[in-house]
ZABA-402640 format. One record per residue (C-alpha): chain; residue number from 1; x, y, z. Coordinates in steps of 0.001 Angstrom, whole numbers, plus 500000, padded with zeros to 6 digits. Layout:
# ZABA-402640
A,NUM,X,Y,Z
...
END
This chain:
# ZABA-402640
A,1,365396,780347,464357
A,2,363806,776811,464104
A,3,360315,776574,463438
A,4,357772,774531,465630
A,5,356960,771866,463643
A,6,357401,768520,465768
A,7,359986,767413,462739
A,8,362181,766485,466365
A,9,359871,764161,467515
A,10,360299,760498,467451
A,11,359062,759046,464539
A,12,359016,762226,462277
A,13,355217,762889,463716
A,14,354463,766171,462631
A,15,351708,768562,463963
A,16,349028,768048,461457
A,17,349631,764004,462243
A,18,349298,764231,465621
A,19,345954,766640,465533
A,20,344600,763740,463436
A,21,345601,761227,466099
A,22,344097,763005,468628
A,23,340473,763502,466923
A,24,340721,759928,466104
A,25,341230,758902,469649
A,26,338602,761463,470649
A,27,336283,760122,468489
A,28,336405,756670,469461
A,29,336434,757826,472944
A,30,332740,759459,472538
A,31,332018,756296,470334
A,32,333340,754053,473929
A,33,331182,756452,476575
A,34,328101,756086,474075
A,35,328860,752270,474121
A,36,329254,752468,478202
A,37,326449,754060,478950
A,38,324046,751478,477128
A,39,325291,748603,478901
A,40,324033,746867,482147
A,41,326048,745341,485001
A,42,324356,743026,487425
A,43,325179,742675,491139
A,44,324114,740588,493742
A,45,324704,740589,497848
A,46,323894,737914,500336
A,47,324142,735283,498381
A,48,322108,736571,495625
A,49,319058,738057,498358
A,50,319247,741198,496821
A,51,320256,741438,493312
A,52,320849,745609,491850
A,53,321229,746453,488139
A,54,322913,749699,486942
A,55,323659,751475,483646
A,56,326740,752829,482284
A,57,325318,755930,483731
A,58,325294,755345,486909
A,59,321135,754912,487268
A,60,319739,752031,488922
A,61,317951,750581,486621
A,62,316374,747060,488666
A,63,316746,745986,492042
A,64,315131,742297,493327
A,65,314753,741366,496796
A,66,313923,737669,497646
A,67,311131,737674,500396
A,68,312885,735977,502582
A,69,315333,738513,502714
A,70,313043,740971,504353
A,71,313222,740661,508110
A,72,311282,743368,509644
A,73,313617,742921,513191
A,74,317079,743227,510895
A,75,315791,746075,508099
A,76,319129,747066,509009
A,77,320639,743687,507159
A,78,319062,744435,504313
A,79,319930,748077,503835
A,80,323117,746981,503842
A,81,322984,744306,501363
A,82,321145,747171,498831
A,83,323832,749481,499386
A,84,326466,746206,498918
A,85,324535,745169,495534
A,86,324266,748400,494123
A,87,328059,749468,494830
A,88,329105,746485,493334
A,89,327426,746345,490188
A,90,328828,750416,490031
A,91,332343,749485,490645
A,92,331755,746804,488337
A,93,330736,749506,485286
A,94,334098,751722,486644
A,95,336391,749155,485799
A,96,334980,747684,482635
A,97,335023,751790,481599
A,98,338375,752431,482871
A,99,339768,748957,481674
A,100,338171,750488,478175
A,101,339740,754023,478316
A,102,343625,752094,479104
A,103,342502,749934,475447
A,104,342044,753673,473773
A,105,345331,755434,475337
A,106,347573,752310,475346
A,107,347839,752794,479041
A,108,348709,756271,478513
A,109,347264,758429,481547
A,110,346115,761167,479412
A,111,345748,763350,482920
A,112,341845,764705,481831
A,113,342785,765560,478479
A,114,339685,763923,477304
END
């Protein structure tokens, strides 16, 4: 009866080699999300009338309107250019987090593992 010890698996990986690998990659993973968090992305909307900065963390951390944005018959225009600004600059800290999590797994999708 053959044990299981990964000796089959490309490479000659064994189990103990791969456990390694995976608290490396774990590490640097918390290491990335500590990193991600910290950092700021900057969006603006309406050619640059409203201007929203987030956090890694999803927080809004600034948000600048230009008076002359502010039209008190079209508070509906600017609503809109808030919600524009601030779901930019969020899709904005997505990618740059997902584009860093494909850098970790070599594109691997890792399916939640981590």
């Amino acid at each position: 009866m053959a044990k299981n010890n990964f000796r089959g698996m490309p490479g000659g990986m064994n189990q103990a080699a791969m456990m390694k690998q995976a608290q490396k990659m774990q590490q640097e993973l918390i290491r990335m999300q500590q990193e991600q968090e910290t950092k700021t992305y900057t969006a603006s909307a309406g050619g640059g009338m409203v201007t929203a900065t987030v956090n890694g963390k999803h927080e809004l951390l600034d948000l600048q309107i230009k008076p002359e944005a502010v039209d008190p018959d079209d508070v509906e225009m600017l609503q809109d250019m808030i919600i524009a600004a601030v779901n930019e600059a969020m899709r904005t800290a997505d990618t740059e987090a997902a584009n860093n999590m494909s850098r970790l797994t070599g594109g691997m999708n890792l399916g939640g593992l981590f």
